[in-house]
N, C-alpha and C positions, 0 to 999 in steps of 0.2 A: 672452897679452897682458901689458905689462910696466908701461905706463900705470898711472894709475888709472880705474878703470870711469868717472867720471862725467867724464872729461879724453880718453874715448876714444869718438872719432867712428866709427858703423860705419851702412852703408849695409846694409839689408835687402831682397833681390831679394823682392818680394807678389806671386806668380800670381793671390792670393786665393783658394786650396785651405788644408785643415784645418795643413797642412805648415807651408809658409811661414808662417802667421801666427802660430803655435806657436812656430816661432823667433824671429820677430818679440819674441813677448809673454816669452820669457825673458829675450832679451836686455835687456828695458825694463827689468823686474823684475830685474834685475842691475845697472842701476844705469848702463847702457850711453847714451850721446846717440846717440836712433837715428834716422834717416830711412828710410821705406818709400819703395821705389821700384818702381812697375808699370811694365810694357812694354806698349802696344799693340801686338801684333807683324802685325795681318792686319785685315780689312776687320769692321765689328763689327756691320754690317747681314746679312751673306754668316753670321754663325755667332752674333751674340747667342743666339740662342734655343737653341743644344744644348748640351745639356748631355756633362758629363763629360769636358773638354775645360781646358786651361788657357789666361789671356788671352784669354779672351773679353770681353763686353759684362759679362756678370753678373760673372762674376771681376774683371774691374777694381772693379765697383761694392763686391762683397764685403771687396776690399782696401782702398776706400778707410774702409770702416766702421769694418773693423778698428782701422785708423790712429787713428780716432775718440776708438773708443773709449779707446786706450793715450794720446789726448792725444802723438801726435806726428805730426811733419809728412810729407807724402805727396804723391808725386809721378806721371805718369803720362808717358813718355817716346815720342811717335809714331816707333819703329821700324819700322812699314809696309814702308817701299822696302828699307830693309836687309835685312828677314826673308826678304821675297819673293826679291832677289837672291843670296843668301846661304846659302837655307835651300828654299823651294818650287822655284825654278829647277834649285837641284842634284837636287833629289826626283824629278821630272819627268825630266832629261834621265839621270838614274843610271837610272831604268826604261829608257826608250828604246834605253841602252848594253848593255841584258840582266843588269844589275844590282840587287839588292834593297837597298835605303840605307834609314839610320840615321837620319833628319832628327830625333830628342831629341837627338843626337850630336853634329851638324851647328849646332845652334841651341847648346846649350853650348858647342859649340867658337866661335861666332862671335858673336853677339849679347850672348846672355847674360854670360860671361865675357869675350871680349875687347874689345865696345862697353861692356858696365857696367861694368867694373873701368878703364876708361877715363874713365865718368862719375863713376866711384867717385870718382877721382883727383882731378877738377877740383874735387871738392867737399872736400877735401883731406883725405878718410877716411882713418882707420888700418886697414878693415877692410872686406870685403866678406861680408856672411854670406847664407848660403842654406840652404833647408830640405833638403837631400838627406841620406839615408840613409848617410852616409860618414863615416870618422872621418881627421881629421888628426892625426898622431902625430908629437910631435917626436924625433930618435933625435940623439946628438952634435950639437946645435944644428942639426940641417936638419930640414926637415918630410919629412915620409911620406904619403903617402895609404891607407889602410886600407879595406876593407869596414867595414859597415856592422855594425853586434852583432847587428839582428833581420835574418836570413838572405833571409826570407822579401821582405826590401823594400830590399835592399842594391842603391846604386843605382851601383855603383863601376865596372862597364862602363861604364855611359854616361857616366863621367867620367873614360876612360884617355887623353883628350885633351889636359888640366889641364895645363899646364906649371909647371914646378918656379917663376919667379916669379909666375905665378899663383897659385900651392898658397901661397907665402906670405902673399898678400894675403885667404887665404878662411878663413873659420871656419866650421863643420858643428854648430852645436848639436843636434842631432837626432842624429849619428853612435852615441849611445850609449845612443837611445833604442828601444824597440818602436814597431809603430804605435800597438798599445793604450794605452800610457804617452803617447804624444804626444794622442791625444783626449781622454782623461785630465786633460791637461793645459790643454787648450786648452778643457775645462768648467772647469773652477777658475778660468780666465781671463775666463770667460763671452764668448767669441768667438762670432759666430754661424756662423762656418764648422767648429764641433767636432764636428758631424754629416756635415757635406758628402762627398758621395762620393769617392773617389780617381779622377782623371783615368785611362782608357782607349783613349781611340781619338787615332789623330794628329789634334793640335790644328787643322789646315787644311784640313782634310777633313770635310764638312759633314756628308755624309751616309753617311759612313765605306766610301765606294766612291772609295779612289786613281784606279780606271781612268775615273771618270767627270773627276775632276779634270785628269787627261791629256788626255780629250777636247777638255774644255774648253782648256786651255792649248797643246795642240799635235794639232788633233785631224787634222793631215797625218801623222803621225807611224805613227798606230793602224792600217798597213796590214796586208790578209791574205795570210798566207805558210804553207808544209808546217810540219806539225809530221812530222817523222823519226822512226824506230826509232833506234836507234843499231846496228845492224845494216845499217840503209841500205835501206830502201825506205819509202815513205811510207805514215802510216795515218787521216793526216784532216788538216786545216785550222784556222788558229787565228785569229784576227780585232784581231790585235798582238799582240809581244811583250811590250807593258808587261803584260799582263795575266795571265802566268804567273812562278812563280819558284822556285828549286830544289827539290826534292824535294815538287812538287804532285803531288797525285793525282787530286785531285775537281777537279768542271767540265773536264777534257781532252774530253769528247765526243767518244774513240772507244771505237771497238768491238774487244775483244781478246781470246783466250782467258785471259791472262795479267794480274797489275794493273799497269799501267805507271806510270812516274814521271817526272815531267822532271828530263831530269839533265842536260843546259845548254842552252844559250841564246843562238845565234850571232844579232849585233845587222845584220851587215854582211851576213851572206845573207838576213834576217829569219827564222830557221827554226828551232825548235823540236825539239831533241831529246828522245827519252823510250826507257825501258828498265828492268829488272827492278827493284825496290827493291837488289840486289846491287850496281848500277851505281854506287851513288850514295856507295858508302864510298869515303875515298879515308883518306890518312896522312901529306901534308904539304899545306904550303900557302904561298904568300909575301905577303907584307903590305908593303905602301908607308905614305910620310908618317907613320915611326913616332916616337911621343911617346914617350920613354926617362925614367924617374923613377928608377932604380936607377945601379948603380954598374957601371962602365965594364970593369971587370976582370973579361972571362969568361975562360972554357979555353978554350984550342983547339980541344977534340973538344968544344964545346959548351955552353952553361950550361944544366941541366936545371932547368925549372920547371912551374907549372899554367898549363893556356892556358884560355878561355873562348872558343867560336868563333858563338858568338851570345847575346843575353843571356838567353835562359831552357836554356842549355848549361850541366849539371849541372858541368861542367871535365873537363880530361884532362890527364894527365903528357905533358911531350913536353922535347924539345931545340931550343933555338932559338940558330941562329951568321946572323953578322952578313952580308951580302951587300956593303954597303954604309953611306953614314951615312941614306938616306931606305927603305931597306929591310932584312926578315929574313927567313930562312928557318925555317919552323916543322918539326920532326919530329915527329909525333907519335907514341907508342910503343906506342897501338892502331889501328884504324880507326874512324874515324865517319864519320856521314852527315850527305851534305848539306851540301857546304862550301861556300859563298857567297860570290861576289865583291859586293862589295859590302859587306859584314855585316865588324865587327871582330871584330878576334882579341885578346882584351884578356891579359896574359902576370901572372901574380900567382908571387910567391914567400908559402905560406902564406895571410894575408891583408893582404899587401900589394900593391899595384899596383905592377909592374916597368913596368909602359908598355902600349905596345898601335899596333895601326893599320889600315890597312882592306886586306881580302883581296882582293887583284884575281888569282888564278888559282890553282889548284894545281898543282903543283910537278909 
């Protein structure tokens, strides 16, 4: 930031979690002109009461305390119809497809950062800041997006969507925090959210059963079809596809000498394949709609880096060359399990984000 702190406007996204409002309360105590700004992003009758969820009934209420108490002004913006089409719609029909979707991914890439840094804009901010576990690093005057220092809460998957004029417009005071150090922090500030739990379960899902949300929302959809061997005879019956996804085991409800897995998911026969836990490694994969944060000049036989192929995916070495500009092709230089269309493949050199994008099939 090149301003002077108190000549520098910055918009603060408040879920109303211990997080955000932590960065909230540094930025003020830095001297920063800050505005909090909450999203309602879903119906607040349908989920006020549960807990561990962000954007809800109580989280907006909790942010607007916050705001309170810092003595700055606070906003609460009805994103309802946006979130739904945007973010629940793609959730819904990504199951449907025989896919397992991202909707924290989904909602950063859409709402969040390209509606807020939008409203950011109109309010003629220098800066959009948010509570995430990331750090931005400047390197020869361009920024970089970085993990997070505390490992354990690095939330730079779910942010390889960011594009590079995004990344300029965001700041991450937290990137270089623990969680411990941020409650920590947020007692010294006397917030009353420095205790609050950390959110858990997808935020629009009431009662943390997706397949019942499907019902509701397309409940023509949830028809019953074979679940398959991959050897090709049938060994029972599934009651939709939304409601199984790659390498499940438990709840198949058959009967087998052997433990079987689902290892894919054909949307258009509605049928269910399942087969040895062996089935399910595979060692390449191709990714669409990829966000590129790095530099342009690979090799030919490949630029080698660390892939993540889902976010609690410890990483793996692989080679990724270019298909196209909306696609890549991942090699990776072991086997894993359980590769997921649907799920991103996020691509880091070290601890930086190279980019990333979502796996629609293996290779």
């Amino acid at each position: 930031m090149q301003k002077n702190a108190s000549d520098t406007k910055v918009v603060v996204a408040m879920s109303g979690g211990v997080d955000s409002s932590t960065a909230c309360a540094l930025m003020h105590e830095r001297g920063y002109n800050v505005i909090g700004i909450t999203l309602q992003l879903y119906d607040q009758g349908a989920i006020a009461n549960k807990k561990g969820a962000c954007c809800a009934g109580q989280d907006i209420y909790d942010a607007s305390q916050v705001a309170a108490k810092l003595n700055i002004p606070h906003y609460v913006l009805d994103y309802e119809s946006k979130f739904k089409t945007q973010v629940i719609d793609d959730f819904v029909d990504s199951y449907l497809e025989g896919q397992t979707p991202l909707p924290c991914v989904r909602c950063n890439q859409s709402v969040k950062f390209t509606d807020l840094i939008k409203f950011a804009h109109s309010l003629n901010a220098d800066y959009l800041v948010t509570g995430h576990y990331v750090q931005k690093v400047m390197s020869n005057g361009k920024a970089e997006l970085h993990k997070g220092l505390d490992d354990t809460k690095d939330q730079s998957y779910f942010l390889f969507a960011t594009t590079k004029e995004q990344l300029d417009f965001l700041e991450f005071p937290l990137g270089g925090m623990t969680k411990e150090q941020t409650r920590l922090e947020a007692k010294r500030f006397g917030l009353i959210t420095a205790d609050k739990p950390d959110s858990q379960d997808i935020c629009f899902v009431p009662n943390g059963s997706y397949v019942d949300l499907i019902k509701k929302m397309r409940p023509e959809a949830l028809s019953e079809g074979s679940i398959m061997h991959i050897d090709g005879f049938e060994v029972g019956r599934h009651q939709g596809i939304a409601g199984y996804t790659i390498g499940q085991r438990r709840g198949l409800k058959i009967s087998s000498p052997e433990a079987l897995y689902v290892i894919r998911i054909d949307p258009v026969q509605n049928i269910i394949y399942v087969g040895p836990e062996s089935s399910l490694n595979g060692n390449s994969l191709i990714i669409k709609d990829v966000n590129w944060l790095g530099e342009n000049d690979w090799p030919d036989d490949g630029l080698e880096v660390q892939v993540k192929i889902r976010s609690a995916h410890k990483g793996a070495m692989a080679k990724i060359f270019s298909i196209d500009n909306n696609r890549i092709l991942v090699k990776l230089l072991n086997y894993e399990k359980a590769i997921t269309p649907g799920q991103a493949c996020v691509i880091y050199e070290s601890n930086r984000v190279l980019g990333g994008g979502w796996i629609i099939k293996e290779n």
